[in-house]
N, C-alpha and C positions, 0 to 999 in steps of 0.2 A: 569473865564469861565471853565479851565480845572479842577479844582474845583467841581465845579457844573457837569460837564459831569463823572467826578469817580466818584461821589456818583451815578450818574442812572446807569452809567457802572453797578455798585456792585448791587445795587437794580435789574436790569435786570437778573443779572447773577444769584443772589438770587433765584429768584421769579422762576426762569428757576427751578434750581437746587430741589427744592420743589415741582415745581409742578409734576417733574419725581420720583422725590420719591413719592409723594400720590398718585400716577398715580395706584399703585398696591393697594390700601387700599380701594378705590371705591369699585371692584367687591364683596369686603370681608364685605362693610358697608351693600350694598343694598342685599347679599347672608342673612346675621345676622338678617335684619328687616324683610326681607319674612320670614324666620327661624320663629321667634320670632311672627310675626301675623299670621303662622300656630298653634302655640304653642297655642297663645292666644284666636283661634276661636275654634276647637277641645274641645271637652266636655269630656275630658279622660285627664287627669292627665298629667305633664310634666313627672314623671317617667313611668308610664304607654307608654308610647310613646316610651321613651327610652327604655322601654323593649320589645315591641312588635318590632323595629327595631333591635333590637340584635335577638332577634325568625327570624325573616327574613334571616340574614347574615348567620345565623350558619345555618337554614335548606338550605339554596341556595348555602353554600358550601361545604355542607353534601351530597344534592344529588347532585351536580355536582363532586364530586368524586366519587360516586358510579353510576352515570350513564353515566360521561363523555358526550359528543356530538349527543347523539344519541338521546334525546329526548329535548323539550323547554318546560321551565315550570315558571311561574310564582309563587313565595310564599309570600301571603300577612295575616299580622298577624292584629288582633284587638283585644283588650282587653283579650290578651294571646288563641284567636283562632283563626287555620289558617286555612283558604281557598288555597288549594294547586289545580291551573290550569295549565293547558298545553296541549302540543300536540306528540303523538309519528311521 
């Protein structure tokens, strides 16, 4: 019998142990599949995408050092043209 109760002990203890480990790998599976059937319905290019996201980062951190806090602005880029909105 005691036998039999250290193997579920160890089983329990396992099954614990695992499941706090892939506890963190969920948000990163289901982040990757939205990722991935954005990629997949999108009519532009997986590098195209990739680069119109870098056009975004650097204009949004270009004018925000050259305007700092004083205005809001939106930069969104598509097929290398960007639509620049905001507000003073």
């Amino acid at each position: 019998m005691t036998r039999k109760f250290q193997s579920l002990a160890l089983t329990a203890v396992t099954a614990t142990v695992l499941a706090a480990s892939l506890s963190a790998c969920f948000p990163l599976l289901v982040g990757g599949a939205a990722v991935g059937a954005l990629v997949a319905v999108d009519r532009r290019t997986s590098g195209a995408q990739l680069e119109d996201e870098g056009i975004e980062l650097r204009s949004s951190s270009r004018l925000r050092d050259a305007l700092g806090e004083r205005l809001h602005f939106n930069v969104t880029s598509y097929n290398r043209q960007v639509l620049l909105t905001g507000e003073a």
